[in-house]
N, C-alpha and C positions, 0 to 999 in steps of 0.2 A: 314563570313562562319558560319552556323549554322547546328548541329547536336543536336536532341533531338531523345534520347531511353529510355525505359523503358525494364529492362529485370532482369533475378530471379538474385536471387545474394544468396550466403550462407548467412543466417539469421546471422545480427549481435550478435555474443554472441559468439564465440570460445573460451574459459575461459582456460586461462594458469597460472598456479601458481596461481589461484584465480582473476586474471583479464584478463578482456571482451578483446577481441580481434580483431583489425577492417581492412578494407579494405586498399590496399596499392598502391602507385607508385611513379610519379613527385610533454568611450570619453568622450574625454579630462573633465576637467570638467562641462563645455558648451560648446561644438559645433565643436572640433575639434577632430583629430589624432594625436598625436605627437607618436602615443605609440610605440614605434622599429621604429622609422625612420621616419614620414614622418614629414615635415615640420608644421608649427603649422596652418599656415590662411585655416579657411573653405572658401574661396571665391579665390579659384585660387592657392594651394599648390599644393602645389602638395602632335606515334600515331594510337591509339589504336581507337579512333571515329572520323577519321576527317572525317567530315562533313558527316553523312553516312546515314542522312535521316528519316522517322519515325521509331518508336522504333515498338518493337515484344508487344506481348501481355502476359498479368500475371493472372495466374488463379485468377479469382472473390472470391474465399473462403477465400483470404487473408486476414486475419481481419486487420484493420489499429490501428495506435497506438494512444490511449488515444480517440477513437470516432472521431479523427480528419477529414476534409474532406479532397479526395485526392487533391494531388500538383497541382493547377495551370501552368502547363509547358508552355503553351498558354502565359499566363502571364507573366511566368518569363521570355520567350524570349523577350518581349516588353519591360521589365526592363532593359535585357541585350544589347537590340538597342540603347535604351537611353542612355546606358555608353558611346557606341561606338561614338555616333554623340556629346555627350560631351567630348569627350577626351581622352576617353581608347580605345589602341589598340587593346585589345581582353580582353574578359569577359568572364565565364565560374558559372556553378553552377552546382552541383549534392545533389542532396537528396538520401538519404539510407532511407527506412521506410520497416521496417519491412523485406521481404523476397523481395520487390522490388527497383529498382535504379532506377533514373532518372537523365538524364544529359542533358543539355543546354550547347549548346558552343556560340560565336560569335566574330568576328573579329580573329585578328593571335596570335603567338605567338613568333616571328621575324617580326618584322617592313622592314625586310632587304630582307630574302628571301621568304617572304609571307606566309611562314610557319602554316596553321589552327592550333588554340590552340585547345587543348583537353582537357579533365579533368581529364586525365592522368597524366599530366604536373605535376611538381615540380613548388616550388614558394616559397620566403621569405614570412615568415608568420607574421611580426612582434611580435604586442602585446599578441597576440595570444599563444604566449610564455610565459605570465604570469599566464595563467592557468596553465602548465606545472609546473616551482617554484613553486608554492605554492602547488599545489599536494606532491612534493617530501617531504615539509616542515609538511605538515599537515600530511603524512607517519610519517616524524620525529616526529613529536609529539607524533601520536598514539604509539609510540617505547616509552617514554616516554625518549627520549631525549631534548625535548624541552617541553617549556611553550610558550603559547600563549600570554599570559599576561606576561612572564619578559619581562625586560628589553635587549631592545638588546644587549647594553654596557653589560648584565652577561655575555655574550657569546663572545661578539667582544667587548674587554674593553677599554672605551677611542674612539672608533669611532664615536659616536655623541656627539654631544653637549647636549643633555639633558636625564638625566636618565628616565624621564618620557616616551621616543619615545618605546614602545614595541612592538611585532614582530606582533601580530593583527592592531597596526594601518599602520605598514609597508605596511600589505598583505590588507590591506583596504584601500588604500590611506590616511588615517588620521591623518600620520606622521607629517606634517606640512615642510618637508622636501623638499626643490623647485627643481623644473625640470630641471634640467642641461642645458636637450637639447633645453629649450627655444631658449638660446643664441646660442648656438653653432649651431643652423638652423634659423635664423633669417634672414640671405639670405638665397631662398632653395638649388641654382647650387652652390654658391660657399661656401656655407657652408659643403654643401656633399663634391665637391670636397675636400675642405681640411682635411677632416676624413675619404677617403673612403678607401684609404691603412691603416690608422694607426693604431697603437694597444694602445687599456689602458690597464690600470690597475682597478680595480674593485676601488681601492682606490684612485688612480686618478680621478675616475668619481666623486666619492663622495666628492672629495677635490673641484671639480669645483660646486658643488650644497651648498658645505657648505661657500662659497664668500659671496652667498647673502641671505639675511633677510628669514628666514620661515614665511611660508606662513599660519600657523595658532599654535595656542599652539595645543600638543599633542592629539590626539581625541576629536580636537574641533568641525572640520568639513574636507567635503571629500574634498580632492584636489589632482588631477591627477599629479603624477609625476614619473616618469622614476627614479629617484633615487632610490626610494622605494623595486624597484624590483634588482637596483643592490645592494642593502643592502641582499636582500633576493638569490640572488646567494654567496655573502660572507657568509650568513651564511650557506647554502648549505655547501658549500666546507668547513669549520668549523667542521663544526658537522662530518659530512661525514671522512673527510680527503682527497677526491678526489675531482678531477675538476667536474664543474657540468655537463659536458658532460658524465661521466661515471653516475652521478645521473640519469640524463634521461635515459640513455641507461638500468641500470640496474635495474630502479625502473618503466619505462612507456617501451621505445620503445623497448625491447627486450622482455617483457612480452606480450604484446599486439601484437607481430610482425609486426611493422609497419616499411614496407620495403623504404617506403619515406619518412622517418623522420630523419632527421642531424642536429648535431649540429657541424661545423666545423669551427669554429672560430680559429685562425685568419685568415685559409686560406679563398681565394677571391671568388671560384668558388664553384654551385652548380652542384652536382655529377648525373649523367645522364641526362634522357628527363626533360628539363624547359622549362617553359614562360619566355623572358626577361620581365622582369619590367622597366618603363620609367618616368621619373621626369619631373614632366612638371613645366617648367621654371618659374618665377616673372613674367616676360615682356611678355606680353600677344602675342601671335602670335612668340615669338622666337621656335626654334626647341628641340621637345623631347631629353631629357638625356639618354643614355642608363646607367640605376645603378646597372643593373644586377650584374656586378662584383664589392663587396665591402667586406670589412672587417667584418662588423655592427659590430664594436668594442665598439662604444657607445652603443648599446643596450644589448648586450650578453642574459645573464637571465633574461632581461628586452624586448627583443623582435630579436634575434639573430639565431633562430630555423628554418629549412627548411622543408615544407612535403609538403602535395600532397589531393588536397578534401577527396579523399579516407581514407586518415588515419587521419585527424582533426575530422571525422563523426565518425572514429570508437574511437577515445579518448573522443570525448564528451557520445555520446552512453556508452560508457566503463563506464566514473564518473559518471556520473549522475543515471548509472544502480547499480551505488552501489559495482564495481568491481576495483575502485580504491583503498576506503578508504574506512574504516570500518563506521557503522551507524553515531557515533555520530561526527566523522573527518567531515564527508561528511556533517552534519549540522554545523557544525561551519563556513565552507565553505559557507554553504548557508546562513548565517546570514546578512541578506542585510540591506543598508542603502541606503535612499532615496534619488538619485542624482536629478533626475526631475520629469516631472508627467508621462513619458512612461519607466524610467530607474532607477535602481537599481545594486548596488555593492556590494558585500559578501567580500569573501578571493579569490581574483584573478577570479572570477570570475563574468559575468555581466548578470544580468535578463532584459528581455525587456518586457514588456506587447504591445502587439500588439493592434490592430482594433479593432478585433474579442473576444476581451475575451479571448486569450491563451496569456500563459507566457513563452519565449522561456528563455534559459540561454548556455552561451558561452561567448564570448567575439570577440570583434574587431580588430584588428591588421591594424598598417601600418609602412612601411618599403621604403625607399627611391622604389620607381617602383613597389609599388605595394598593393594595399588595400584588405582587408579581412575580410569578415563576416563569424563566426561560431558558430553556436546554434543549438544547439537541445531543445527537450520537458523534463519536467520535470522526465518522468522515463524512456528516453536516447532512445527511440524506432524508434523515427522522427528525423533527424539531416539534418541539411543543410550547405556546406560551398561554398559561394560564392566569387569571386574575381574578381578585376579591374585589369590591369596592366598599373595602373600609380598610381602617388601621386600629393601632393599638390595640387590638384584640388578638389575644395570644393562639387563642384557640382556632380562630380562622385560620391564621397562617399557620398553625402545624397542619390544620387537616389542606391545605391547599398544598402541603407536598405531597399529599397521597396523591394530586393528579400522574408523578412520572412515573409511578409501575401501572397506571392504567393504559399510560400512553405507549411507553417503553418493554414494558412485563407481558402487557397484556391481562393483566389483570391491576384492582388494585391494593396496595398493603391496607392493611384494617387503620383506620386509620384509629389514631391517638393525638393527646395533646402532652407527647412527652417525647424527650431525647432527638429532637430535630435543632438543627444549627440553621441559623440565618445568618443576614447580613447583606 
């Protein structure tokens, strides 16, 4: 099923309490997702427009953001065929740029009753959650409740092993601190199954990360782990004294009004119009998982968030326009460290350099049924959030980064299933 329109949209920027306000509704260290949910192997882990034809037209005086060329929609449909024939049941992408939208749909969004997905849709967003933490965190900051350079043990005492682990290399991966979820998805089906009711504890998760050996001393070097970020929900709730679902709620998604954005852990179910998302199996040719109903206990403030393309464009648009956090929050945030020669890692957030000479920045998300790309341009104007619905399949998520030089470029890179960095 394919649906591509282009039509006006109220200019991102509605500013409530001082922040942007955006549209609403439904890696690794080399080469993977593990980040909210999905299984670790690149090579096999895993309605408002349905289908409703070419889009309207937008006045020509609309100036575009940062000179960029317009979006390749052309293109990004040929990206989103590509998921489909490798193993996503439906794919979807919408770009916000400026006073104009663009949406791409393809494939369903029920396996069951054929259901066309939209870009309407609700979806687990995995990692994509870790920009969220660390916004709240770097809010905390600017409060001058926190330091970025203490130690986390000042705040949460006695939780790591080493006083040197502080709360920048936390929010940078640099902790040294191992990935839980290695083990605990090492098979993808039965690994899921066995966590996909259960609840932890924040301190549970940590207890299972701190069994085996760290993975480098303190700010030695970046290493993707999922632990990191549940360190960074315990301190959330710390500092705070609330759950960090009222953090989100009271510091992003009520500010911003973003009507598709939950955080409803531990219940199962995502609340109105969804995509189910689908795990696709180790045993090549065995049958899709349906993971839509989970816990994501293991991931919480490490990739446990539910929204909708519409409101991931207006959060990225939002920080990046400088309506989340104040000047120098917002650079701290961006203070990157070089994971490979097309990616870059700040504080919860990840820069890409494209083809084309543009630099997008967002982050990747993946979640047992379902992977996610979200980035925008460096002053939040251009935003894109793309998604597969499935996991553990390597192939899908590399070719689902060919959507940012469709969105971005203007055209998009050929795609491949090689030398692409998740997480």
């Amino acid at each position: 099923m394919f649906a591509a329109t282009m039509s006006r949209s109220a200019v991102l920027g509605a500013v409530v309490l001082s922040l942007l306000a955006v549209p609403a509704r439904a890696a690794t260290g080399e080469g993977t997702d593990r980040s909210a949910g999905s299984p670790q192997r690149t090579t096999g882990t895993g309605a408002a427009e349905r289908a409703t034809g070419a889009g309207t037209t937008v006045r020509a005086t609309t100036a575009r953001p940062s000179g960029l060329p317009a979006p390749d929609t052309a293109g990004l449909g040929t990206v989103l065929d590509k998921l489909l024939t490798r193993g996503a049941p439906g794919a979807l992408a919408r770009i916000d740029d400026g006073t104009k939208t663009y949406r791409v749909t393809r494939g369903v969004a029920d396996r069951t009753n054929r259901t066309a997905i939209s870009t309407d849709d609700r979806f687990r967003i995995g990692s994509v959650t870790k920009s969220f933490s660390a916004v709240v965190l770097l809010q905390l900051a600017a409060e001058k409740k926190l330091s970025l350079d203490a130690p986390v043990n000042r705040y949460l005492p006695g939780l790591l092993p080493d006083d040197r682990i502080t709360v920048r290399h936390v929010l940078g991966h640099r902790s040294g601190l191992y990935d839980f979820s290695n083990d605990m998805f090492a098979s993808s089906v039965s690994g899921f199954e066995a966590v996909r009711n259960k609840v932890f504890t924040y301190r549970q998760l940590v207890a299972l990360s701190l069994k085996k050996p760290r993975t480098n001393a303190p700010g030695a070097a970046y290493s993707y782990s999922n632990t990191n970020f549940v360190v960074a929900g315990l301190l959330i709730e710390k500092l705070t004294g609330k759950p960090v679902r009222t953090a989100y709620q009271d510091r992003i998604i009520g500010p911003l009004k973003l009507a598709d954005t939950f955080y409803v852990h531990p219940d199962t179910k995502i609340p109105g119009r969804y995509a189910r998302g689908y795990l696709t199996p180790d045993t090549a040719g065995a049958r899709l998982v349906d993971a839509t109903a989970q816990t994501a206990s293991w991931a919480q403030s490490a990739g446990a968030l539910i929204s909708s393309a519409h409101d991931l464009n207006t959060f990225y648009s939002a920080l990046l326009g400088g309506k989340l956090l104040p000047a120098a929050a917002l650079k701290e945030m961006e203070r990157f460290v070089r994971v490979n020669s097309t990616t870059s890692y700040g504080l919860g957030l990840r820069r890409r350099d494209l083809s084309c000479g543009v630099s997008v920045y967002g982050h990747t998300g993946a979640v047992q049924g379902y992977y996610t790309y979200a980035f925008a341009t460096k002053d939040g104007r251009r935003a894109l959030t793309a998604l597969a619905t499935t996991s553990n399949n390597g192939q899908v998520l590399d070719t689902l980064a060919a959507t940012l030089d469709a969105a971005f470029c203007g055209r998009p890179k050929s795609v491949r299933t090689q030398g692409v960095t998740h997480h």
